[in-house]
LOPA-457319 format. One record per atom (N, C-alpha, C): x, z, y; chain; atom name. Coordinates in Angstrom, 3 decimals, decimal comma, padded with zeros to 6 digits, always signed. Atoms other than C-alpha are relative to their C-alpha. Layout:
BEGIN
SITE         xx         zz         yy   kette   atom
SITE          X          Z          Y       A     CA
...
This chain:
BEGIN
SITE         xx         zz         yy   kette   atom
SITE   -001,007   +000,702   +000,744       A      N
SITE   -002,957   +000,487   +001,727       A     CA
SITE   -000,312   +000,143   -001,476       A      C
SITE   +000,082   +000,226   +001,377       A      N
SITE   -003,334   -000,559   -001,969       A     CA
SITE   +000,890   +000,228   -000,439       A      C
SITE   -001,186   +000,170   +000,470       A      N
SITE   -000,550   +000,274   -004,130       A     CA
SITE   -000,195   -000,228   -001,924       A      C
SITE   +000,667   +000,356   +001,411       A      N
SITE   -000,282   -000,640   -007,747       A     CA
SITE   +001,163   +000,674   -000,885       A      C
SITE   -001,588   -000,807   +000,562       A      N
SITE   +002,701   +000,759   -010,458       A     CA
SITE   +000,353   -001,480   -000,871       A      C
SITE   -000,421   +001,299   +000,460       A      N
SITE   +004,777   -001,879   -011,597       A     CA
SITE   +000,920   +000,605   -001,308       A      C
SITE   -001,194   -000,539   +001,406       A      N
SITE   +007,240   -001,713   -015,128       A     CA
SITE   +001,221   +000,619   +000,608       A      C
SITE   -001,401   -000,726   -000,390       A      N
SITE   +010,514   -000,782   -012,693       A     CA
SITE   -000,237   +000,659   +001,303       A      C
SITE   -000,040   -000,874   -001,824       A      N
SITE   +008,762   +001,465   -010,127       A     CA
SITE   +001,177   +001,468   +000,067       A      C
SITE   -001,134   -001,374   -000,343       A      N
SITE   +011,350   +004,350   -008,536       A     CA
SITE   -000,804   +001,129   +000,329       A      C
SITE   +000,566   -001,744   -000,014       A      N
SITE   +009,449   +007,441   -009,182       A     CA
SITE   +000,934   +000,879   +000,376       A      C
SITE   -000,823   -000,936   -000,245       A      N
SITE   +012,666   +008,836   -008,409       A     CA
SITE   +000,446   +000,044   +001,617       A      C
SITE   -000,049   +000,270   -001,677       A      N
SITE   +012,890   +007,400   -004,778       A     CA
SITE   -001,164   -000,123   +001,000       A      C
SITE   +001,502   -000,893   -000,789       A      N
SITE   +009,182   +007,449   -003,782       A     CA
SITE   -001,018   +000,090   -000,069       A      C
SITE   +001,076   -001,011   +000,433       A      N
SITE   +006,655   +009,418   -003,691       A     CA
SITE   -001,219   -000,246   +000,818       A      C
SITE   +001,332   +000,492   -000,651       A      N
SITE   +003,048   +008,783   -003,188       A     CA
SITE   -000,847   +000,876   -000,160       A      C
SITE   +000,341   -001,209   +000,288       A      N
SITE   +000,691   +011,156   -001,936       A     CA
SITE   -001,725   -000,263   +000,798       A      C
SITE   +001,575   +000,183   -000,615       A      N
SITE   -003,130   +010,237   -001,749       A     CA
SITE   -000,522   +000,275   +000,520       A      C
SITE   +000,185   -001,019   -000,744       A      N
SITE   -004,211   +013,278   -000,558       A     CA
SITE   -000,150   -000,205   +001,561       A      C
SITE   -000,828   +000,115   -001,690       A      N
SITE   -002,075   +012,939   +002,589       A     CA
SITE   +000,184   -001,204   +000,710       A      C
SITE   -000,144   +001,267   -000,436       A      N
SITE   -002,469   +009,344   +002,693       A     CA
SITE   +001,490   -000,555   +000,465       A      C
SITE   -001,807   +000,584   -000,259       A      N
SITE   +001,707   +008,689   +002,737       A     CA
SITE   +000,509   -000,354   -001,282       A      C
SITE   -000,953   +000,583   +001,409       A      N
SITE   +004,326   +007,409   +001,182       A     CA
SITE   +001,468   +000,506   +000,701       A      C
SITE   -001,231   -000,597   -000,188       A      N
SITE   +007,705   +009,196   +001,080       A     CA
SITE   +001,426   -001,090   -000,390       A      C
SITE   -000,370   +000,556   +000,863       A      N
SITE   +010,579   +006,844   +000,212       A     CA
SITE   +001,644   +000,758   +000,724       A      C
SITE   -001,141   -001,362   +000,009       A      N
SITE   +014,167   +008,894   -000,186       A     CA
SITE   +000,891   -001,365   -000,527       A      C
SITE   -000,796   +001,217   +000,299       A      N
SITE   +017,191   +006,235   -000,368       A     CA
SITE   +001,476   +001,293   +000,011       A      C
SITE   -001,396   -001,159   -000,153       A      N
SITE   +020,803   +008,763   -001,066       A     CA
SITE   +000,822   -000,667   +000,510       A      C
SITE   -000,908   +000,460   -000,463       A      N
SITE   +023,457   +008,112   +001,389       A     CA
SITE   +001,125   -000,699   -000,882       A      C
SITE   -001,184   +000,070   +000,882       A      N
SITE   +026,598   +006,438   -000,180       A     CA
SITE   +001,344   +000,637   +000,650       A      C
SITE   -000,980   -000,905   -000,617       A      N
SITE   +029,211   +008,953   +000,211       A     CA
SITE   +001,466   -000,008   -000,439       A      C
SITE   -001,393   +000,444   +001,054       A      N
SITE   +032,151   +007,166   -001,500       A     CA
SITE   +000,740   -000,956   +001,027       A      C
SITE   -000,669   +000,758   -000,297       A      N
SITE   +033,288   +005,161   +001,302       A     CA
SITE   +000,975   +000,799   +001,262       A      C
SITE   -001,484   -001,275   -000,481       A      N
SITE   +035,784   +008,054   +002,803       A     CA
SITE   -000,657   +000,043   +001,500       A      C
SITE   +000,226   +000,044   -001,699       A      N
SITE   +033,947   +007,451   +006,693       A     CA
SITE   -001,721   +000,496   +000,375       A      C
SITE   +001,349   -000,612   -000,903       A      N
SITE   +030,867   +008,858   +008,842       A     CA
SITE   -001,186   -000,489   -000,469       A      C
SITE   +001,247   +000,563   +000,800       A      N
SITE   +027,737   +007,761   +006,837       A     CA
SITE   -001,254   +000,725   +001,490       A      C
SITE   +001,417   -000,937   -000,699       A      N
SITE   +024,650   +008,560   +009,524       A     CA
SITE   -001,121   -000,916   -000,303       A      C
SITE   +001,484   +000,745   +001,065       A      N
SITE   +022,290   +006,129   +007,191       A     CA
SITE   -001,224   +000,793   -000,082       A      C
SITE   +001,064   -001,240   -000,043       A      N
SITE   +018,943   +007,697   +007,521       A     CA
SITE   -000,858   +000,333   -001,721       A      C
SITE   +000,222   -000,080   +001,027       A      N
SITE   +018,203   +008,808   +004,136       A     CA
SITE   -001,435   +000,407   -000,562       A      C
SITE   +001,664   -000,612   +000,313       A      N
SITE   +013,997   +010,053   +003,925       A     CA
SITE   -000,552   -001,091   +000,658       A      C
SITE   +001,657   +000,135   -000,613       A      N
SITE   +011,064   +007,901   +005,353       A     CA
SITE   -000,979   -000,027   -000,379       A      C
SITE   +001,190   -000,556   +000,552       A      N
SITE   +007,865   +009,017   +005,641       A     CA
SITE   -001,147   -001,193   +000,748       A      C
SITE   +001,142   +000,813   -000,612       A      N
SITE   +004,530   +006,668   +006,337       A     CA
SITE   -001,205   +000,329   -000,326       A      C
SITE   +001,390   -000,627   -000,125       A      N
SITE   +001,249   +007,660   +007,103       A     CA
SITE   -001,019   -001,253   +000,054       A      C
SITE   +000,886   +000,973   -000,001       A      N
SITE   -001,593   +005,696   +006,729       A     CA
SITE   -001,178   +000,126   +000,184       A      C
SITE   +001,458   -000,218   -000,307       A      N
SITE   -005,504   +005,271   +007,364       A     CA
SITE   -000,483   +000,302   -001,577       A      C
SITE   +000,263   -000,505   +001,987       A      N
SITE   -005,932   +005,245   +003,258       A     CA
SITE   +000,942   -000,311   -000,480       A      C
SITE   -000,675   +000,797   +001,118       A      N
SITE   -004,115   +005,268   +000,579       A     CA
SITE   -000,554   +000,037   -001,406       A      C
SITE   +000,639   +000,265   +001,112       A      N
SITE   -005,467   +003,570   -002,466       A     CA
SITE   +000,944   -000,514   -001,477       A      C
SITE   -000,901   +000,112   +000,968       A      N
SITE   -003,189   +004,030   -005,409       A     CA
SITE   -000,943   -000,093   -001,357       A      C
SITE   +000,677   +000,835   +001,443       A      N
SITE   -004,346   +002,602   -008,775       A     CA
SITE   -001,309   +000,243   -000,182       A      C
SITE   +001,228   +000,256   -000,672       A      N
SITE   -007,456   +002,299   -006,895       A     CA
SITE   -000,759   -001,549   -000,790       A      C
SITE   +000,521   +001,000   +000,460       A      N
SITE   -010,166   -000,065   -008,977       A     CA
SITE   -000,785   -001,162   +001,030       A      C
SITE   +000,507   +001,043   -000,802       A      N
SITE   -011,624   -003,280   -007,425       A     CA
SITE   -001,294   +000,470   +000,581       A      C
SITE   +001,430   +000,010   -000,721       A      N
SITE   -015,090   -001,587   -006,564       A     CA
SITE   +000,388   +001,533   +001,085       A      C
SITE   -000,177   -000,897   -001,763       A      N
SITE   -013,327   +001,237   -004,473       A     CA
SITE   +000,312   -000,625   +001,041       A      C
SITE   -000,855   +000,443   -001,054       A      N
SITE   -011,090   -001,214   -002,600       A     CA
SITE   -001,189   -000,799   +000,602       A      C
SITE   +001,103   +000,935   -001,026       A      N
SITE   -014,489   -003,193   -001,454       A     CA
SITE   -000,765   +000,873   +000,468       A      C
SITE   +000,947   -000,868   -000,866       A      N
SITE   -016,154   -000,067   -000,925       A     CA
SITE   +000,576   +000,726   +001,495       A      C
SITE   -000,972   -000,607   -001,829       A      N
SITE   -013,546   +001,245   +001,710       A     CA
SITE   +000,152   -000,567   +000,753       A      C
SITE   -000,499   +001,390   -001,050       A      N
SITE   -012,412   -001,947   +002,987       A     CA
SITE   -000,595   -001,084   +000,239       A      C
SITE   +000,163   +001,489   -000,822       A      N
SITE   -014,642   -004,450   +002,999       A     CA
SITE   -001,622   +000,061   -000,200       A      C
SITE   +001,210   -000,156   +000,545       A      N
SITE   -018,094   -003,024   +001,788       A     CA
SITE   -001,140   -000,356   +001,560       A      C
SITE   +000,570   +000,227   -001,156       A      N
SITE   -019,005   -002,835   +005,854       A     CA
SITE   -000,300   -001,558   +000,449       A      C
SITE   -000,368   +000,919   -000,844       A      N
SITE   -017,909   -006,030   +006,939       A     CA
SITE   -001,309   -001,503   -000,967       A      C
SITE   +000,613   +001,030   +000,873       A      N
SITE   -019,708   -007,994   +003,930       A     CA
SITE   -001,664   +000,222   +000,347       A      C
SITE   +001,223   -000,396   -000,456       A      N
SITE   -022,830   -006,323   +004,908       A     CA
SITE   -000,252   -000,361   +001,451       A      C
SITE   +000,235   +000,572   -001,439       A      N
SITE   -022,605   -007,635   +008,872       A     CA
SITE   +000,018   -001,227   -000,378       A      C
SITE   -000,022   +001,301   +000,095       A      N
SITE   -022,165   -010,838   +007,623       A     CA
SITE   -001,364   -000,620   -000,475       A      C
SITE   +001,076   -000,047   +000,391       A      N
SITE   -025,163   -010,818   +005,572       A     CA
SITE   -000,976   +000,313   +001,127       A      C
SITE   +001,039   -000,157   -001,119       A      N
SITE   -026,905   -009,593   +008,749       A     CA
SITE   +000,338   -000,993   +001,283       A      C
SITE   -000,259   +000,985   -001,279       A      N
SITE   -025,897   -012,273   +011,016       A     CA
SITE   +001,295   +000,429   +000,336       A      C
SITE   -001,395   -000,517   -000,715       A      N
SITE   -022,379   -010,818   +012,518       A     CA
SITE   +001,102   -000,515   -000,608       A      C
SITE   -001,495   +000,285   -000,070       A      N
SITE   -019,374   -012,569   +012,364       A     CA
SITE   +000,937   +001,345   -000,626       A      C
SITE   -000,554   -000,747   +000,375       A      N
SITE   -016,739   -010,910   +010,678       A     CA
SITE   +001,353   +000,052   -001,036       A      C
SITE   -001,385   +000,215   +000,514       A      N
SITE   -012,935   -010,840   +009,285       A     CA
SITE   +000,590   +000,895   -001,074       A      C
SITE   -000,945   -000,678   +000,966       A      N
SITE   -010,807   -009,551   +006,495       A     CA
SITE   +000,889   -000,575   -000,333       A      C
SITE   -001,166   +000,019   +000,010       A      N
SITE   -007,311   -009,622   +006,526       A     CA
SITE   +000,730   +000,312   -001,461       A      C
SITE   -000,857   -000,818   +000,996       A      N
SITE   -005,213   -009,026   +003,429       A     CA
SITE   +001,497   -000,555   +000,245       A      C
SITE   -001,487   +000,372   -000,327       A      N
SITE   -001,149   -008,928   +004,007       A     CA
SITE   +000,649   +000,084   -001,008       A      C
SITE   -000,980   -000,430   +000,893       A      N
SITE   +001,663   -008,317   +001,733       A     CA
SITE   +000,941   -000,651   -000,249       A      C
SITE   -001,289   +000,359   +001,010       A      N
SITE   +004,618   -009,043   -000,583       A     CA
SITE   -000,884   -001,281   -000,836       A      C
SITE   +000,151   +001,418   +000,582       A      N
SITE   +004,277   -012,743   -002,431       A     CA
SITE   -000,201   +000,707   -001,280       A      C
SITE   +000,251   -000,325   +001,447       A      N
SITE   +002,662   -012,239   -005,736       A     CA
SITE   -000,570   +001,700   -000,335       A      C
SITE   +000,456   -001,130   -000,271       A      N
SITE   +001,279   -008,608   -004,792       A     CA
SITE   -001,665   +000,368   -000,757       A      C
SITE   +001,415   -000,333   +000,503       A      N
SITE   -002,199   -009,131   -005,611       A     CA
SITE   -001,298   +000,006   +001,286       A      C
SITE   +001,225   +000,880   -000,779       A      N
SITE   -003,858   -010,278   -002,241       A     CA
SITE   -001,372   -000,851   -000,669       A      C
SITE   +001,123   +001,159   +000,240       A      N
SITE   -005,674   -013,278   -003,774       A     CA
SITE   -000,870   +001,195   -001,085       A      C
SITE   +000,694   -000,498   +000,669       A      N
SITE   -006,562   -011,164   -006,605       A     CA
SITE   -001,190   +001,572   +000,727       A      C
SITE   +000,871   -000,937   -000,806       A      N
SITE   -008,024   -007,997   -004,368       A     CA
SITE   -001,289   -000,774   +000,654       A      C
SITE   +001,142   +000,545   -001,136       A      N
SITE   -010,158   -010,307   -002,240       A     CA
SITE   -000,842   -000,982   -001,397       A      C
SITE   +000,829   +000,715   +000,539       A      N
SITE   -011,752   -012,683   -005,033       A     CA
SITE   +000,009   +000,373   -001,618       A      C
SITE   +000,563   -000,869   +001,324       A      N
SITE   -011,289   -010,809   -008,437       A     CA
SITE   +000,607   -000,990   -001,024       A      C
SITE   -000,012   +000,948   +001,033       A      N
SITE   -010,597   -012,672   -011,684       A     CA
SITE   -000,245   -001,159   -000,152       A      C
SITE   +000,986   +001,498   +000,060       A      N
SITE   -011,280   -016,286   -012,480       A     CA
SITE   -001,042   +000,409   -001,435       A      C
């Protein structure tokens, strides 16, 4: 997973941990409405990488450095990019104009 820091990120709600390849995100119950709150307030996500303000020649070396090289050798071969609208897909996969 790519992640990037934006001007209104919640450093205070979650936490990213390269290392460990997760992401912690902590949401506080609302405890003002007088009744039984069982809102789950922590989740944690694990991942295969995590590439936090990760430059364009790591993210092709982890993710796509293999696949570009089978292609070049004859082999068929796919890359996927998903996300949030305006994330930075197009830009990860083809770079700058």
């Amino acid at each position: 997973m790519r992640t990037r820091p934006t001007p209104d990120f919640s450093g205070n709600n979650i936490h990213l941990d390269p290392n460990q390849d997760t992401i912690q995100v902590s949401i506080p119950k609302d405890e003002h409405g007088g009744h039984v709150n069982n809102q789950t307030e922590n989740w944690k996500f694990k991942f295969d990488k995590l590439l936090h303000n990760a430059s364009q020649e790591n993210v092709y070396q982890y993710c796509t450095q293999e696949a570009v090289s089978s292609v070049v050798d004859g082999y068929n071969s796919t890359i996927m990019c998903y996300g949030q609208t305006s994330s930075g897909k197009t830009f990860t996969m083809t770079g700058s104009t």
